[in-house]
N, C-alpha and C positions, 0 to 999 in steps of 0.2 A: 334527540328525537322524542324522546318521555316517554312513563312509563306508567302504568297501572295496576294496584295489586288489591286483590280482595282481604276479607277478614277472613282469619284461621275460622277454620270451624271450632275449635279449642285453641287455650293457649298451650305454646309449645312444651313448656316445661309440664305440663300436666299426661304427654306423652313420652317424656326424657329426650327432650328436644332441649340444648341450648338454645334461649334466644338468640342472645348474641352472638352464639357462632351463624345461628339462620341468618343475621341480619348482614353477614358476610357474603354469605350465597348470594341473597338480593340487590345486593352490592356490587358484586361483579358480575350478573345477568344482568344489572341495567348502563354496567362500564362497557358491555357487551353491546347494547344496545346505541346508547349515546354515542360511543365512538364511531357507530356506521360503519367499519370494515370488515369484521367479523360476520356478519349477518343483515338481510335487509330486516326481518320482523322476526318476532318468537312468543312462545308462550313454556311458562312452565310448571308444573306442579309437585308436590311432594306432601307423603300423607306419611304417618307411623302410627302404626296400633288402629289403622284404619280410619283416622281422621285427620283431613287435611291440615297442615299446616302453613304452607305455602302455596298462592296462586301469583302470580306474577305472568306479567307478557309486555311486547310492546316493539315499537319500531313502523314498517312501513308493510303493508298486506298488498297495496298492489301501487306501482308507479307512476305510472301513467294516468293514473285516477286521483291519486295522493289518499288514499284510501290506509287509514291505520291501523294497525292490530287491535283489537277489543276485545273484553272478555268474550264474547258471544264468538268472535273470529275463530274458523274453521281451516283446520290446515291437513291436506294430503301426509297422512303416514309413510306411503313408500312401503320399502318391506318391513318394516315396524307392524304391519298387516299382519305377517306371516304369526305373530304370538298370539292372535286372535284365531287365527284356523287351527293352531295347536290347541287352545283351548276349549275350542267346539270340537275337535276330534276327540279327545280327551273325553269330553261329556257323552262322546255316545260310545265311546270302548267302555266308560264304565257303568254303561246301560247295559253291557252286552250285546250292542248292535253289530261290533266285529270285534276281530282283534289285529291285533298289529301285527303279528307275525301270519296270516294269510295273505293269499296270491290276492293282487289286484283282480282278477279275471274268474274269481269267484263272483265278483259283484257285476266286472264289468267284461263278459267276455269277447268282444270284438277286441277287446285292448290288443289280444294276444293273436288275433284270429290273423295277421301278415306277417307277424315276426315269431316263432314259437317260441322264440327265447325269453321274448318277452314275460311268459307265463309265470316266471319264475320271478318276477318283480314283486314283492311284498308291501302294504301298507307303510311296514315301518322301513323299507328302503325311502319309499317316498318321501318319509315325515323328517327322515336324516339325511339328502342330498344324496343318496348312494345308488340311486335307480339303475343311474348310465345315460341319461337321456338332458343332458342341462339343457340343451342349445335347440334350436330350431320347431318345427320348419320356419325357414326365412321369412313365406309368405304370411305368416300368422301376425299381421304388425295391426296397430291399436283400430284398424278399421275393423278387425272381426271380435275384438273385445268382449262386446257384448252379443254378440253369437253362440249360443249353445253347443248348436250343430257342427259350425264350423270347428272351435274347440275341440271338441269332441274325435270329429276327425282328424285335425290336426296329431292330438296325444298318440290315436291308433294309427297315425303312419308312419310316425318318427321309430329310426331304428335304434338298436345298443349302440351304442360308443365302447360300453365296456361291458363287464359281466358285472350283475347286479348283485350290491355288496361290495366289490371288491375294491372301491376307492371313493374318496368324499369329492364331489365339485357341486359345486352350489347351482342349485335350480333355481333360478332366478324368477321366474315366471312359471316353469311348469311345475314347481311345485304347488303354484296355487291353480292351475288351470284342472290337474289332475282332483287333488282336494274336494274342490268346488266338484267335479264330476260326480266324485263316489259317493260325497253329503246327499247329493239327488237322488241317487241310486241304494243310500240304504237309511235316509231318513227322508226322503219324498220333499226337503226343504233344500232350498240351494244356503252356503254358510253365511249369506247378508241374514237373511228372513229367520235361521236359526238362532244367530246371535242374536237379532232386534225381539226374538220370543226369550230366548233362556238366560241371558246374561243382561245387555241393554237394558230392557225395561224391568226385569226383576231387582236391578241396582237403582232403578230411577233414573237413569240416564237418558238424556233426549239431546244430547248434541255427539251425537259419535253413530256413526253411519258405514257399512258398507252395502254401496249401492245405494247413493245420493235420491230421495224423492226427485222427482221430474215437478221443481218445486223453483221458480226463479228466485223466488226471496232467500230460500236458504241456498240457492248458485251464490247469488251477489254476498255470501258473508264467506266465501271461500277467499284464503288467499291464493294470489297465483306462483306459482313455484315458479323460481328464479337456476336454481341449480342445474349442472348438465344431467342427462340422465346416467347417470352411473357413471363408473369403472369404465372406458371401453372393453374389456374383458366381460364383464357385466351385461352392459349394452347387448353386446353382439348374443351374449345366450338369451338374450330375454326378448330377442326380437325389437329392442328400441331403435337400434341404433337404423333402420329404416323406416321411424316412424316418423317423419317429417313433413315442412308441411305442402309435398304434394300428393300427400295422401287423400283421397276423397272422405275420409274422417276428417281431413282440417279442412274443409270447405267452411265459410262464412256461414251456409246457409245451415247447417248444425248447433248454431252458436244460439238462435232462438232470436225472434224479429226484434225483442227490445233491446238484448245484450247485442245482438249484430249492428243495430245503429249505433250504440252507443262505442262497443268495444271493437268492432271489425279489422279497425287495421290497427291494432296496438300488435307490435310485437311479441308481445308473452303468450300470447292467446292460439302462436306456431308450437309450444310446447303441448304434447300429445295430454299431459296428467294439468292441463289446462282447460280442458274443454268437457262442456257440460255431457256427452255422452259417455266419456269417459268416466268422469262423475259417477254416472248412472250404472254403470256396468258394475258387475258382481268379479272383482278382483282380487281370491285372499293370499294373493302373493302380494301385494302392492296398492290395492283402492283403496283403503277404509281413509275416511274421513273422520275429523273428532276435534273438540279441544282439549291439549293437555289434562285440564281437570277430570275430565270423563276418561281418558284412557288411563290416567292413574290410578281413580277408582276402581276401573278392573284390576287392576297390579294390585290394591290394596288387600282386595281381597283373598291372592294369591298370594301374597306375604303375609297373612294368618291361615294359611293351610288347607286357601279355597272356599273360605266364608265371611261375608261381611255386614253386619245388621240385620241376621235371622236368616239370609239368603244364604244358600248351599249351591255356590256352580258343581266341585267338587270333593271326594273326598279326600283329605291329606294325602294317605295312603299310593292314591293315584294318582296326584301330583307330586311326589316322592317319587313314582316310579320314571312317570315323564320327563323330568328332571335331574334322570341318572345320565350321566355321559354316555354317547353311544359309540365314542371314535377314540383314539391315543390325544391327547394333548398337544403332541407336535405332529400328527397328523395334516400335510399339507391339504390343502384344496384345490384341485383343476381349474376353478374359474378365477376363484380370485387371488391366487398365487404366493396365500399365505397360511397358516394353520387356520382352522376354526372349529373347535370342538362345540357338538352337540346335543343336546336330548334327544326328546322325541319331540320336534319339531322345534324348543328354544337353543337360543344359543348359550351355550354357558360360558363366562367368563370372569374376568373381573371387570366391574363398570367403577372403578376406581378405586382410590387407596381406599381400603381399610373394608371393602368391600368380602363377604364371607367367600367361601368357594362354591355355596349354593345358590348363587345370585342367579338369576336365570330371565332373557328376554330375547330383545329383538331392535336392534339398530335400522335404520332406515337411509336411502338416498340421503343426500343432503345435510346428514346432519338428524336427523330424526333418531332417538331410542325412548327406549320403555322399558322398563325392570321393574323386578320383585328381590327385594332381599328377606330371604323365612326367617335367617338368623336374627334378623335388624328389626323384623316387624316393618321394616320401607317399602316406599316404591315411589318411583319418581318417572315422570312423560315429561319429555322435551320435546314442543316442535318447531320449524322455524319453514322458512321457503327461502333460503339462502342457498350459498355454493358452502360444501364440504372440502374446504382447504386441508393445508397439516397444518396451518395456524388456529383455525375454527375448530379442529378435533382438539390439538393441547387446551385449548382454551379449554371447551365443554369437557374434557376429563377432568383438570383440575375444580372446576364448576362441583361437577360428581363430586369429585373426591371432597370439597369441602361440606357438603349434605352428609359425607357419610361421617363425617367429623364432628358434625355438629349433633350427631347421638349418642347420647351420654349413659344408657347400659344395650 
């Protein structure tokens, strides 16, 4: 299907990058591509010492149209989101705007004003999956997305499931519907408008988006996600699994008058993270939009300790703290029925061999991650609009694992 790769911004060895080991990498993203089973399209990047070395993508961006991956091609994150609201929370605890260890209902207090229990919910419950609250309400599916109000009341009428703290299950969505609430209530910005002032445009970024302009030229460079939505474990807390298309958010007439002639009855266009409202909505569990290049760029700079060519998102110190495990290691998780240790808000893990233990990011539907390694000086954005097999995950590990092989101190 072919493939396309830009020039390093340096050569690799100038950053202790084997070529030859990178040309490995390259090599099997595009055995990835060409073979067509693994994935329809993808893009990937990888930077050390804060300079690219790797852009690569390529495959099929939407079907039905025969429309290809390009550099310029724009691919739905998924919860690969979720490292982007860690890092805007991040930037204003260390402004002093909150802190992590206060009640939600200092900032917001209707949250608590039907359940009292509620009260006792913390910021940093929120930012580690331990609220109590993963799932529901049912009715909150992708037509009130970009609703405020609704949101809003949504969060304040859902009850505990559990006592807050007491066990990790993955918020699938209300971690960012919550998030996205408190950003308005203690910095007057929602976390699209934050990032596009403090991070986005201070790194020079102009292809990485949460909450898509109402902009048809940069719709039509989106690809369309091919994968189911999630887990059905997943699904069912996030409210997707009824987001379908007889929903009056998947009406045709949403689609906008030139992409509904054109696109109206393509199948892809039933998937809810297809459509241009959805797009538009302010989602930091799951909306951002980007290409690889531009989300790696942020990682790059979080793999030197929160700074990248003069620009300060953070300081080390506080990226150290957010970065600290917040759970046991074999710590199961209620939603998705396996361990998942956390920061404060990333995931920690290992994103393959040879990877430090301070590695830290955010995996997404389908096949999407994003990481920071501090030890390695790395970071590397994957994205694709494929299905998330367990043949597509061994692949894209070993993919990983050869990046982090091909660093040579």
């Amino acid at each position: 299907m072919g493939t396309w790769r830009l020039e390093p911004e340096v050569e690799p060895a100038q950053v202790g990058v084997d070529a030859a080991a990178l040309e490995r990498v390259a090599e099997r993203f595009e055995q990835g591509v060409n073979g067509g089973a693994l994935f329809r399209g993808a893009c990937m990047a990888v930077y050390r010492d804060g300079k690219r070395v790797l852009d690569i993508g390529g495959g099929v961006a939407r079907e039905r149209t025969g429309m290809r991956v390009a550099p310029d091609t724009l691919f739905v994150m998924f919860s690969s989101t979720k490292g982007l609201a860690a890092l805007a929370m991040l930037m204003l605890y260390e402004r002093g705007r909150f802190h992590y260890d206060e009640p939600v209902c200092k900032y917001w207090p209707d949250f608590g004003r039907d359940f009292p229990e509620k009260r006792a919910v913390t910021i940093r419950h929120i930012m580690g999956h331990r609220a109590g609250f993963p799932t529901g309400p049912e009715w909150l599916t992708a037509r009130y997305w970009g609703d405020r109000e609704a949101i809003r009341r949504a969060m304040e009428e859902i009850p505990l499931a559990w006592t807050p703290g007491e066990r990790n299950a993955y918020h699938a969505m209300n971690f960012g519907h919550m998030l996205n609430e408190l950003m308005l209530r203690i910095d007057g910005r929602d976390c699209g408008s934050f990032l596009a002032d403090e991070v986005f445009s201070p790194l020079g970024l102009h292809d990485i988006y949460l909450g898509l302009p109402d902009d048809e030229k940069l719709e039509e460079r989106v690809a369309w996600c091919y994968n189911p939505l999630e887990d059905p474990s997943v699904a069912r807390a996030s409210g997707l699994a009824s987001a379908d298309v007889d929903e009056p958010s998947a009406e045709p007439s949403e689609l906008g008058q030139n992409l509904r002639e054109r696109h109206a009855d393509t199948p892809e266009l039933t998937h809810p993270f297809n459509r241009p409202a959805v797009h538009q909505a302010v989602l930091p569990a799951s909306g951002a939009i980007s290409t690889a290049r531009d989300l790696a760029r942020v990682y790059a700079a979080l793999a030197l300790g929160g700074a990248l060519d003069g620009v300060e998102l953070v300081r080390r110190e506080s990226l150290d703290h957010a970065t600290t495990p917040t759970n046991r290691r074999d710590e199961m998780d209620g939603t998705v029925g396996f361990p998942l240790r956390w920061g404060t808000g990333w995931h920690m893990g290992l994103y393959g061999r040879g990877s430090s233990l301070r590695t830290f990011g955010h995996a997404g539907a389908g096949g999407q991650v994003a990481f920071a390694d501090p030890d390695r000086r790395l970071a590397v954005a994957f994205l694709t609009n494929g299905e998330r097999t367990r043949e597509f995950m061994l692949w894209r590990m070993k993919l990983q694992s050869l990046v982090f092989k091909a660093c040579r101190d």
